[in-house]
N, C-alpha and C positions, 0 to 999 in steps of 0.2 A: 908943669903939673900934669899935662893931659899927656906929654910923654913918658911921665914917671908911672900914670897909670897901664898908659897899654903895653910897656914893656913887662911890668907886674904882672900884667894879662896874658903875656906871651909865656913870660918865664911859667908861672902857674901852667899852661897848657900844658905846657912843654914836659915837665915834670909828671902834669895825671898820665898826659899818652903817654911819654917813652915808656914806662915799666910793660902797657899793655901790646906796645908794639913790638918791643923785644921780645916778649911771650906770643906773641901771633907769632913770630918769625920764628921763636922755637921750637914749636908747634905744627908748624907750617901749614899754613891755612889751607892756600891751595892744592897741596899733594893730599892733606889730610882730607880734606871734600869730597876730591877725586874718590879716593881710595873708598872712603866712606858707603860713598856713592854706590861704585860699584859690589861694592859686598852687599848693600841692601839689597839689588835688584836681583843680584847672584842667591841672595842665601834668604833673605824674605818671604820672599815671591813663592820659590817651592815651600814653604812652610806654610804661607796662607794657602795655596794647593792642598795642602793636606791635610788643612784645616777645614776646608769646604767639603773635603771628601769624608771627612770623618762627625762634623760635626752636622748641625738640625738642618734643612735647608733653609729656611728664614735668615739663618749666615751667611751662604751664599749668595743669596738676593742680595741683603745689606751692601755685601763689598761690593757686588755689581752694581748697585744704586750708588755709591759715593766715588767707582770709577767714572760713571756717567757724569755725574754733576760736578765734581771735581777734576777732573782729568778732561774729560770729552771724549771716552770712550766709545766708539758708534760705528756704525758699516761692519764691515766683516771681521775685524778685531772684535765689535761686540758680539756680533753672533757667534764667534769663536768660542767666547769667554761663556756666553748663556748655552752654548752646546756642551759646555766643560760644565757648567754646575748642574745641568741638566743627567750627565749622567756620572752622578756621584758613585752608586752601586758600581761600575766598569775603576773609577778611582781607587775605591774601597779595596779592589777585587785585586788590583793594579799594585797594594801598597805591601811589600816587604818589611821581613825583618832588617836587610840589607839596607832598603831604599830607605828605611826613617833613619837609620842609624847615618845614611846618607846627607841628610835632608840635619841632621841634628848639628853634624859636623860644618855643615857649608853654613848654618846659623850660628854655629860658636863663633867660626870666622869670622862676624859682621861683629858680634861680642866684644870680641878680640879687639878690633880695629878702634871700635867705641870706647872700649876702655881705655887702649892708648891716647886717647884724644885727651882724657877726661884726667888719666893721668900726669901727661905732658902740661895741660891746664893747669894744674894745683902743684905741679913740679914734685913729682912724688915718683917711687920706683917702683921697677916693674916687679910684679907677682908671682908669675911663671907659673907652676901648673894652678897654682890659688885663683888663678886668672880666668884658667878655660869652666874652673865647677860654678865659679861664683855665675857668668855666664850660660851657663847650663840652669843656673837659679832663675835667671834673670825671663830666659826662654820661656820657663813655665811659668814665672808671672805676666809673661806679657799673653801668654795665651791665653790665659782667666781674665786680662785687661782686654783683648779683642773681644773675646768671649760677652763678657758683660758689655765692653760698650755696643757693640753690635745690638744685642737683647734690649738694649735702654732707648735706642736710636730707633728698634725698630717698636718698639710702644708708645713712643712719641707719636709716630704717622697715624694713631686711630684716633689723637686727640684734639685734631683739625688746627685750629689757629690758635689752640694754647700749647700743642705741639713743636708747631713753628717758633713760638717763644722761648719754650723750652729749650729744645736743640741745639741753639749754639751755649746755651750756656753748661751743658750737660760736657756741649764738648768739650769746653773750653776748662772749665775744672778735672778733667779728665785726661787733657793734655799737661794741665798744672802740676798732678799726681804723679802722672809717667815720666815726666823728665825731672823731678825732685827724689824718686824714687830710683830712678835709672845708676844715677851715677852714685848714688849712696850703695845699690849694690856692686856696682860691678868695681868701686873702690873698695869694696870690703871694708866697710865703716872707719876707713881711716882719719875718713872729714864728716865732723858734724854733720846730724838733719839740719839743724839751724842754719850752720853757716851753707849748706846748699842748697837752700829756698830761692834767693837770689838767681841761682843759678837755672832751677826751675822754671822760675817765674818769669825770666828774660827766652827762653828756650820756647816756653807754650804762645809770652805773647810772638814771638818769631813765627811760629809755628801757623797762628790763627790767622798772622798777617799772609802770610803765603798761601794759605787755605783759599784767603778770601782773593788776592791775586790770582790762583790758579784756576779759580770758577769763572773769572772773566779772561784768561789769556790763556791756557792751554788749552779748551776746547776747537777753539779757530785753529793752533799750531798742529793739536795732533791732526784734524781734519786736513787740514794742507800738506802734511806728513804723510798723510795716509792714502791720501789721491794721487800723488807724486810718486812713492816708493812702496806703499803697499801695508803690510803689514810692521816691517821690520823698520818704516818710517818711524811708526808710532813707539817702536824698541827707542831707537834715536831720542826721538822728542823727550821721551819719560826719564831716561839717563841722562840727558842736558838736565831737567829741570829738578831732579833728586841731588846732582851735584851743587845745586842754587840752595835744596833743602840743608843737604849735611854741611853747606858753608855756614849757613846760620844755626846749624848746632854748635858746631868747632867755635864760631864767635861766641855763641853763649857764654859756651862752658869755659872760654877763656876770658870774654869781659866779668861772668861771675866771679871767676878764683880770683881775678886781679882786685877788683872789686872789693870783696873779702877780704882781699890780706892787706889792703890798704890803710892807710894810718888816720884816716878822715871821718867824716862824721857816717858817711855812708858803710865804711868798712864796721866800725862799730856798732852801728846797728844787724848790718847782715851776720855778725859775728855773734852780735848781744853780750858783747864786753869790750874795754877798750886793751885787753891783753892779747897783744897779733899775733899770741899761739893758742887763742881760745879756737877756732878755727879744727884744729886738730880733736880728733877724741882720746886717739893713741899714741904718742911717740913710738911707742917699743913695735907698733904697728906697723910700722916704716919699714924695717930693716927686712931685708933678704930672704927669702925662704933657706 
């Protein structure tokens, strides 16, 4: 009897993983990460640059404050970083027609790569130029999402210890939003809001869990980074541990769809039907440009 059970148990396993592991391998977790990775820091980074150069300085502070506490930005990196938001006016003065159109392109890149992921996860096709505008959409809601959460984060710090309360929770539905939101654009509505809650939701708590890991374990690394090789240590440290980030996007977004499209109790709920094409908004949405 108790071997009829655990072979039950095996078989069952065996069955939920393989579908998601065959999709992690089509996907490819690790290349995808990698790749991930390096378009954020590539194509990000200058975009919050010219974000602090354009926008209130109260935004600049913010991201400095949550390099600090999250990252462990400090010593000459941070004086670096507070000399950069310090002279916004020279940024301002600095910024081209060229250089944003610059700066727009190296962020569709990261677009780009996101939506392949997000794609490959729900096993859907590629878009091709529907891909780079949706993307270009996406840029400008996430700059009204910095924008605002910045603004929210920093009205908190006058509110002392109900501030403190506040804060993670502000973040944390905030992060719910931006990765429910994410890939419903950059799929171009091909997959339900419904059915990519799940996939939100697994993405922000990932998200929160690394947050709260990276306030206790990259402050000590970039510091030991930074004493050792300088500046360009802490380049290193921050590209290790963005690559640890977009592994747990890429898992999200592939245990969500699997998830989803599953024939279980869990599938239909995250679906909110027991028909495994509810999932879908459009068929006719699929096809080719």
């Amino acid at each position: 009897m108790a071997r009829h059970l655990v072979r039950g148990a095996v078989d069952y396993t065996a069955r939920t993983l393989a579908p998601l592991l065959e999709r992690l391998t089509a996907v490819g977790l690790i290349q995808s990460a990698v790749i991930l990775a390096a378009q954020t820091f590539m194509a990000l980074f200058p975009l919050l640059i010219a974000l602090i150069a354009i926008g209130p300085p109260t935004f600049g502070t913010t991201i400095l404050d949550t390099l600090r506490d999250r990252i462990g930005i400090t010593g000459d990196t941070r004086e670096m970083t507070q000399r950069l938001i310090a002279s916004r006016s020279e940024l301002r003065s600095g910024l081209s027609v060229f250089g944003v159109i610059l700066v727009l392109a190296s962020a569709t890149s990261f677009t780009r790569a996101l939506q392949r992921v997000y794609e490959g996860a729900w096993q859907l096709p590629r878009t091709g130029l529907r891909g780079s505008i949706r993307g270009l959409a996406w840029l400008a809601g996430f700059v009204v999402y910095v924008a605002l959460l910045a603004m929210a984060i920093r009205l908190t710090t006058f509110a002392d210890e109900a501030g403190t309360m506040v804060r993670p929770v502000i973040a944390a539905l905030a992060a719910a939003a931006l990765w429910w939101w994410t890939p419903y654009v950059l799929l171009g509505g091909r997959v339900r809001a419904r059915a990519l809650l799940l996939t939100g939701l697994l993405t922000a708590v990932g998200q929160i869990v690394l947050g709260w890991l990276s306030a206790i374990y990259m402050p000590r690394t970039v510091h030991n980074q930074e004493q050792q090789y300088g500046t360009i240590g802490v380049v290193f440290a921050i590209q290790s541990w963005l690559v640890v980030v977009a592994g747990v996007i890429v898992s999200a977004a592939v245990v969500g769809a699997v998830a989803t499209q599953a024939t279980g109790p869990i599938g239909r709920l995250a679906r909110g039907s027991p028909d495994l094409a509810a999932w879908r908004r459009d068929t006719a949405a699929d096809a080719p440009p």
